[in-house]
C-alpha positions in Angstrom: 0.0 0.0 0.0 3.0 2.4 0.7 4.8 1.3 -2.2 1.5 2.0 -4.3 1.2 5.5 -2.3 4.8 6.6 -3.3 4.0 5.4 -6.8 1.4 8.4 -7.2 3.4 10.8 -6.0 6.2 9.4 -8.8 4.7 10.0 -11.3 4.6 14.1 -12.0 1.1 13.9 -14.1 -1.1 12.3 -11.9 0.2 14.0 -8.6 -0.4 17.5 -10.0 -4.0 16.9 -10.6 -4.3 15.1 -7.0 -2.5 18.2 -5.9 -4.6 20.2 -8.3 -7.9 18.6 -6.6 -6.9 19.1 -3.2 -7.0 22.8 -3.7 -9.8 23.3 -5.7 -11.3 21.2 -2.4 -9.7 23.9 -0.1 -11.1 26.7 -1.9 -14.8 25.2 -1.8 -14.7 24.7 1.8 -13.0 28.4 2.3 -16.2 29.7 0.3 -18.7 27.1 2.6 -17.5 29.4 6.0 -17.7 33.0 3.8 -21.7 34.5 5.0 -23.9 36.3 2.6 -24.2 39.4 3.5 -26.8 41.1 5.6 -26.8 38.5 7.9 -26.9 38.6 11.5 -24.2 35.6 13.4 -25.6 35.6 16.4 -29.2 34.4 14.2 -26.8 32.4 12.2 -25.8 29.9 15.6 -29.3 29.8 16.3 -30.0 28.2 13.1 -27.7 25.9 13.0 -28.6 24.4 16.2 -32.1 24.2 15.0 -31.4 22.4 11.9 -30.2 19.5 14.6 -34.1 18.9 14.2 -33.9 16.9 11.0 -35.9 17.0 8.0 -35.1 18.7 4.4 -33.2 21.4 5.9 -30.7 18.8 7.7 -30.4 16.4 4.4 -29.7 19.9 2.4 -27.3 21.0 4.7 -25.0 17.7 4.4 -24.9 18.0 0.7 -23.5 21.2 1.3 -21.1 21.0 4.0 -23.2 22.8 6.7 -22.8 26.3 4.2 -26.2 26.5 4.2 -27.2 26.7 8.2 -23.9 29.3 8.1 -25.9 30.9 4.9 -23.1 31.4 3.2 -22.3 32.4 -0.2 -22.3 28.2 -1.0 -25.4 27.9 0.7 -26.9 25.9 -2.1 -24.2 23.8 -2.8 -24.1 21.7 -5.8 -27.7 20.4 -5.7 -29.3 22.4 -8.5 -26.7 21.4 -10.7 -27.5 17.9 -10.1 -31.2 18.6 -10.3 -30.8 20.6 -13.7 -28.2 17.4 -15.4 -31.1 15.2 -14.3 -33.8 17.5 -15.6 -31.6 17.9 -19.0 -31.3 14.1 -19.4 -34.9 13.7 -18.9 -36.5 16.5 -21.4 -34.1 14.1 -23.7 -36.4 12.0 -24.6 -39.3 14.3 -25.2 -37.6 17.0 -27.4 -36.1 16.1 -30.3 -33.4 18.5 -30.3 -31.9 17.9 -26.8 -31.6 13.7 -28.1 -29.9 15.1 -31.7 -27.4 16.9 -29.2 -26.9 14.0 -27.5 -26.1 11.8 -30.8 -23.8 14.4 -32.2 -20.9 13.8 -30.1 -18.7 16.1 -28.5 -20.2 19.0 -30.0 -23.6 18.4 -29.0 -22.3 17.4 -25.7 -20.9 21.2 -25.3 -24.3 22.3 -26.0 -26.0 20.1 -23.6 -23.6 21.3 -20.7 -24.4 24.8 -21.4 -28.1 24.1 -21.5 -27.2 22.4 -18.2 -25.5 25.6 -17.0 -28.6 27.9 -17.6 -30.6 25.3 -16.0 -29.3 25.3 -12.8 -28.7 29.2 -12.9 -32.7 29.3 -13.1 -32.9 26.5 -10.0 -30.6 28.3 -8.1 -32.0 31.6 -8.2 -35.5 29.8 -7.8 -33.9 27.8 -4.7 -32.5 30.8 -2.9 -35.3 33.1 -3.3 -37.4 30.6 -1.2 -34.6 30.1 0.8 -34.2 34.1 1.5 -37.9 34.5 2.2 -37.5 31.2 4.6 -35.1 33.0 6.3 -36.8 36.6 6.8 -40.1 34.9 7.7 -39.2 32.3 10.4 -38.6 29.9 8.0 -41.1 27.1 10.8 -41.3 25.0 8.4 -37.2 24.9 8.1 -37.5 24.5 11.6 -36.1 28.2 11.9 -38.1 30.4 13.9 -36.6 34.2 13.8 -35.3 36.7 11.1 -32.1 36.4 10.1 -31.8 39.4 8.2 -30.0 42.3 10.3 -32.5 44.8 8.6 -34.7 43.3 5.7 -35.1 45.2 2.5 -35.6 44.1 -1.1 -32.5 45.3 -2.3 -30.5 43.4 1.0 -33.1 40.2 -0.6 -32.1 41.0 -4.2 -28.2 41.4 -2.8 -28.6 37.7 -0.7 -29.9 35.8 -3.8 -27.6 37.3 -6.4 -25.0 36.4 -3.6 -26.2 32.7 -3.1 -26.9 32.1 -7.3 -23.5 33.4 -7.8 -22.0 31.3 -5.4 -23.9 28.1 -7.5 -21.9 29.5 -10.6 -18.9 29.5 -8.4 -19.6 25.7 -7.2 -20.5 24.4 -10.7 -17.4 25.9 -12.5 -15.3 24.0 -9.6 -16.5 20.9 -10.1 -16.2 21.5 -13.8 -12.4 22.5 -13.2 -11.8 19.5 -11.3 -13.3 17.2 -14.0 -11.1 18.8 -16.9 -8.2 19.4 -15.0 -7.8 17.7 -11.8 -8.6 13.6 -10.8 -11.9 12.0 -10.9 -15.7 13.2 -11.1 -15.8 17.1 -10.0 -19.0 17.2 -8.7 -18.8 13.7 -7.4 -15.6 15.1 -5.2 -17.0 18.3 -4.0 -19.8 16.4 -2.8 -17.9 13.5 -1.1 -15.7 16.4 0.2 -18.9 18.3 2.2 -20.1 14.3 3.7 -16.9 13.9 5.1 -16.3 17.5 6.3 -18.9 16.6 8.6 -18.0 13.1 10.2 -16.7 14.3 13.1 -18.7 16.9 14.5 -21.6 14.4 13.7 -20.1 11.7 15.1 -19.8 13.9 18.7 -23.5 15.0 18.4 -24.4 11.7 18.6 -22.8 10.3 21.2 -23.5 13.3 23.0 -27.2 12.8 22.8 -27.3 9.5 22.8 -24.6 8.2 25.1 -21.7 5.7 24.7 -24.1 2.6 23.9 -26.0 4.4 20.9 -22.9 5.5 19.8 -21.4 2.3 19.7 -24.2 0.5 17.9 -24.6 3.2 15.4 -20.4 2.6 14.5 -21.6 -1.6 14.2 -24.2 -0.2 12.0 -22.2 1.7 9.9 -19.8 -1.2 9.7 -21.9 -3.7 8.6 -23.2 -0.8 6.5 -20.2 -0.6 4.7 -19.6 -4.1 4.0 -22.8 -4.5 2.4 -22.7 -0.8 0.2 -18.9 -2.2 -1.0 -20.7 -5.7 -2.0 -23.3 -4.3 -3.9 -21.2 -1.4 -5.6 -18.9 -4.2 -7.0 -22.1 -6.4 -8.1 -22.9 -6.8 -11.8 -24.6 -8.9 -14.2 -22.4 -9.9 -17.8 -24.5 -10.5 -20.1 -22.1 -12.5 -22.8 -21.4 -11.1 -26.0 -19.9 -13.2 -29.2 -18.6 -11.8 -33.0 -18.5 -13.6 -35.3 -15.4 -14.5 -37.5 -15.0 -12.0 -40.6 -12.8 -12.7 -44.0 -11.7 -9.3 -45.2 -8.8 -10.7 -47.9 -6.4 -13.0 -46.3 -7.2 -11.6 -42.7 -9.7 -13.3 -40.5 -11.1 -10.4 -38.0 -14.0 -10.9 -35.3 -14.4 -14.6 -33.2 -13.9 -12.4 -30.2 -16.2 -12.6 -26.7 -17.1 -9.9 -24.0 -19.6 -9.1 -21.8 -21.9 -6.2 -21.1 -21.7 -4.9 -17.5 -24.8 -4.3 -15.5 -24.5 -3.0 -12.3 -27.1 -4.2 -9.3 -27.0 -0.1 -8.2 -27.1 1.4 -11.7 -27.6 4.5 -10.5 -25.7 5.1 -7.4 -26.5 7.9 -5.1 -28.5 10.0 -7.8 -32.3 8.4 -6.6 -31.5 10.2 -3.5 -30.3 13.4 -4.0 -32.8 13.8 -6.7 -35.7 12.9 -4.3 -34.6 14.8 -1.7 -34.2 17.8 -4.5 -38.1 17.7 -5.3 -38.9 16.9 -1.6 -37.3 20.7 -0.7 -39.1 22.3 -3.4 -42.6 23.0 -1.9 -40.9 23.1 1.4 -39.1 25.9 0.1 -41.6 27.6 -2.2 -44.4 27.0 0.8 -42.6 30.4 2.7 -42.8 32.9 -0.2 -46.3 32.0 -0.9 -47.3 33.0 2.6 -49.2 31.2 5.3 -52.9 32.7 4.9 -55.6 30.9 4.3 -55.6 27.9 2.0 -51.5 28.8 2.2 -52.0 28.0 5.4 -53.5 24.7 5.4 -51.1 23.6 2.6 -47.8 25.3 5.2 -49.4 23.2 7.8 -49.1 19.8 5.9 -45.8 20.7 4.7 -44.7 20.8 8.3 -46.7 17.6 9.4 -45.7 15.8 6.9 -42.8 16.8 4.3 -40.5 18.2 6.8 -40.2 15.7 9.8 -38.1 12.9 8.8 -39.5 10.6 11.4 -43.4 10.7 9.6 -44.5 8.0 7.8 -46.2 9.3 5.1 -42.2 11.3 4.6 -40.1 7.8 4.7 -42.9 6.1 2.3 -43.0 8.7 0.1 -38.8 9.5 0.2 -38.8 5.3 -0.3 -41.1 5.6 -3.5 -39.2 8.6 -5.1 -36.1 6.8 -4.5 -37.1 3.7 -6.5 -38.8 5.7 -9.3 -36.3 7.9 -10.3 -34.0 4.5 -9.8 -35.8 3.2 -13.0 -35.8 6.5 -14.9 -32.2 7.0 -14.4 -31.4 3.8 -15.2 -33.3 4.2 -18.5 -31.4 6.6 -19.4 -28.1 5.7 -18.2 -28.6 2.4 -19.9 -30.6 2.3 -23.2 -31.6 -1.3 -24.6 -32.1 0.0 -27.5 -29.3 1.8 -28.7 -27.4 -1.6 -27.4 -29.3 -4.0 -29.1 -28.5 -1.9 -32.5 -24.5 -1.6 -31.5 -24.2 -5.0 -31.6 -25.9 -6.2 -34.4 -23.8 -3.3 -36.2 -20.6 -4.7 -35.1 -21.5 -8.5 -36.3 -22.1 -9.1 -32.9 -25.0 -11.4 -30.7 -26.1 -12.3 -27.4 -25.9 -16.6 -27.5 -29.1 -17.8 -27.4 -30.8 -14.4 -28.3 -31.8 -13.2 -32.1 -30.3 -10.0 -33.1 -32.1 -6.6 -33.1 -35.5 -6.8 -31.4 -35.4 -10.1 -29.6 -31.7 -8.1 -27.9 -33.7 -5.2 -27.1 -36.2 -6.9 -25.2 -33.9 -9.3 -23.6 -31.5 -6.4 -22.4 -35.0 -4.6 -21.3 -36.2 -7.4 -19.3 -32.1 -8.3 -17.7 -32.5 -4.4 -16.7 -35.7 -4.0 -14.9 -34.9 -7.5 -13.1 -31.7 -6.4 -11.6 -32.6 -2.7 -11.7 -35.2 -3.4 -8.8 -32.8 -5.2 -5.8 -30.8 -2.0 -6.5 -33.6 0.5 -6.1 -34.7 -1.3 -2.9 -31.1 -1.3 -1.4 -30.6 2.4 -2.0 -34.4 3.2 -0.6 -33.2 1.0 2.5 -30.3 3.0 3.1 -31.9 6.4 2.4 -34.7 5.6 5.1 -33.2 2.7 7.7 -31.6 5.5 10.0 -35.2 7.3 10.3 -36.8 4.2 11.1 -34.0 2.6 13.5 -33.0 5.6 14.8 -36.0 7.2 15.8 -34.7 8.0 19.0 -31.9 10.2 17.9 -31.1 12.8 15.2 -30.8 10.4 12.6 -30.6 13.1 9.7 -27.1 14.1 11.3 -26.4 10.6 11.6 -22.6 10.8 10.4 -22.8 7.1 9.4 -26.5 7.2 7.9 -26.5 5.3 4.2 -26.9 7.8 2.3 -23.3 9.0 3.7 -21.5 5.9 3.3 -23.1 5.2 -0.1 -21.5 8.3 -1.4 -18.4 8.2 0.5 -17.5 4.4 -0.7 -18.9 5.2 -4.4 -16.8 8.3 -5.2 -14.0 6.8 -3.4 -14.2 3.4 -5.7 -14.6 5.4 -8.6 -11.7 7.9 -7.8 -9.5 5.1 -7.3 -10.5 3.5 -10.5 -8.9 6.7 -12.4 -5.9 6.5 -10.6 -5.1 2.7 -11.0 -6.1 3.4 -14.8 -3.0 6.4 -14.8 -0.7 4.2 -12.4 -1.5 1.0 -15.1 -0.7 3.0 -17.8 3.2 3.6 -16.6 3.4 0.3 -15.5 2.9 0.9 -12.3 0.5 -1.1 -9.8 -2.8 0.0 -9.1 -4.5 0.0 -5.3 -7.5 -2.2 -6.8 -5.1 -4.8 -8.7 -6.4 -8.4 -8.0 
């Protein structure tokens, strides 16, 4: 392992964009402690204690590193990116244009990222508008209860969500930085870089509240947690795939076999955060419309139900979301279709399956199958700390599933990249078998 350490840091490439990544990490956390401002800190401290309550406002706030209960100028963090690349993919298959993008390569994939770009400007400025009215009314149902605002005005407004939508352009063109220039997924790291800036102080909360014992069975959850995430990130179905042989002149090309990968947890963390994206949304847009009235009525079920993480209309809801946008991502992640044809293009065919349709539908039917066990592991993991930990804070549960999940995916994948630049000098990877 030290060997294979040193052997990074060897070879000049691949340590300057670990290097590279490290500050661009640096720099995002420095911007997750900078306040918007306007804002009063002694209202500030307040919040954050309150957002020890759980609900939207807690998962929201580990996505971003805890800048959004210090209202910083990162307050949103990197979620309405994610929200707008999984908007983006799905408007794919209902306009035309956005799927001829898609098809032409590398030049339709610029325009798709700057499609993406605008889209998440829009979220954003959407996101902390509610989240600046949240803040100036009480914010109940963010479990926030006073004005933040040293002396409210609409320009001081206008100045906070310009501040917090800027600060989204900031995040996004970091992430894209570190994708383009530094090691691994950008977005993938900034986000793995917030779950982890956390651990500790979440790990003291909860033995402080919950003593040594809950403490010490939340740590053998986590374990066993772990374990079983690493299992099922590493699981795949092959399907087998054979060519057939090929005379072009005197050369005999194809008689080749390999396998198509499917993964048991297609789609990773993404069924989560995009849930949890829509679940904020009326929580959010509940405190600019007001509270009187019908408002009210709607406010009140937002709070009974939408914001506790303990209700069980929330987990059943948060569980079905989950395995929902599962399937749709997995549809588009992984498209049968376009398979099926790729194959019978290169001469190629599934042994015992037909070419063309029959492909399709087998490839359809292999990914709902395994699709499903995936869906239900990552709904587990999203809701097991609300239901087994209903005693405790189990939104700022350091080892929740959710946490781990990320942490152990981006970390797998991170490594992949830098056995695949280690391989490439000859060098040893930290994965090799």
């Amino acid at each position: 392992m030290l060997t294979n350490l040193a052997n990074v840091f060897r070879v000049k490439d691949l340590r300057n964009k670990i290097l590279f990544t490290l500050l661009i990490i640096a720099i995002y956390r420095l911007g997750s402690h900078i306040p918007v401002p306007g804002i009063s800190f002694e209202k500030v401290s307040q919040l954050q204690n309150e957002s020890e309550k759980g609900g939207v406002l807690s998962f929201l706030n580990l996505f971003s590193g805890g800048a959004l209960t210090r209202f910083s100028v990162f307050s949103l963090g990197i979620m309405p990116y994610i929200t707008s690349s999984i908007i983006i993919q799905l408007l794919q298959t209902v306009i035309p244009k956005l799927e001829q993008w898609r098809q032409e390569g590398a030049v339709g994939q610029r325009k798709l990222t700057q499609t993406t770009r605008y889209v998440t400007v829009a979220i954003a400025l959407v996101q902390s508008t509610g989240l600046g009215f949240a803040m100036h009314n009480g914010g109940g149902n963010l479990g926030f209860n006073s004005d933040l605002f040293v002396e409210f005005s609409t320009p001081r407004l206008a100045l906070v969500v310009a501040t917090m939508t800027a600060g989204t352009a900031v995040v996004m063109w970091l992430g894209e930085t570190v994708t383009s220039r530094g090691i691994g997924q950008g977005m993938s790291i900034l986000i793995f870089a917030n779950v982890v800036a956390g651990l500790p102080a979440g790990g003291a909360a909860i033995r402080a509240e919950g003593g040594n014992l809950i403490f010490a069975l939340a740590l053998m959850f986590a374990i066993g947690m772990l374990l079983a995430i690493v299992f099922v990130e590493q699981g795949q179905r092959r399907i087998p795939v054979m060519f057939a042989k090929r005379q072009v002149g005197r050369r005999l090309y194809g008689g080749q076999s390999t396998y198509i990968p499917m993964k048991v947890n297609q789609s990773g963390v993404i069924p989560i955060i995009f849930a949890s994206s829509v679940l904020s949304f009326p929580v959010l847009l509940s405190n600019v419309v007001g509270s009187s009235g019908w408002r009210g009525a709607i406010q009140r079920f937002i709070n009974d139900h939408l914001v506790n993480s303990r209700d069980f209309l929330y987990i059943g809801l948060y569980f079905a979301m989950i395995i929902g946008f599962a399937y749709f991502y997995t549809s588009i992640s992984f498209d049968p279709h376009q398979q099926a044809d790729y194959i019978k293009k290169q001469g190629g065919y599934i042994p015992g399956i037909r070419p063309g349709a029959p492909t399709e539908r087998y490839l359809n039917h292999i990914m709902n199958r395994i699709t499903l066990p995936g869906a239900m592991f990552v709904g587990f993991l999203a809701v097991a700390p609300s239901i087994l930990f209903r005693g405790v804070n189990s939104e700022n549960f350091p080892f929740a599933g959710t946490t781990i999940l990320i942490a152990v995916g981006v970390a797998l994948e991170t490594m992949k990249q830098i056995d695949s630049q280690l391989m490439m000098r000859n060098y040893e990877g930290f994965l090799a078998k």
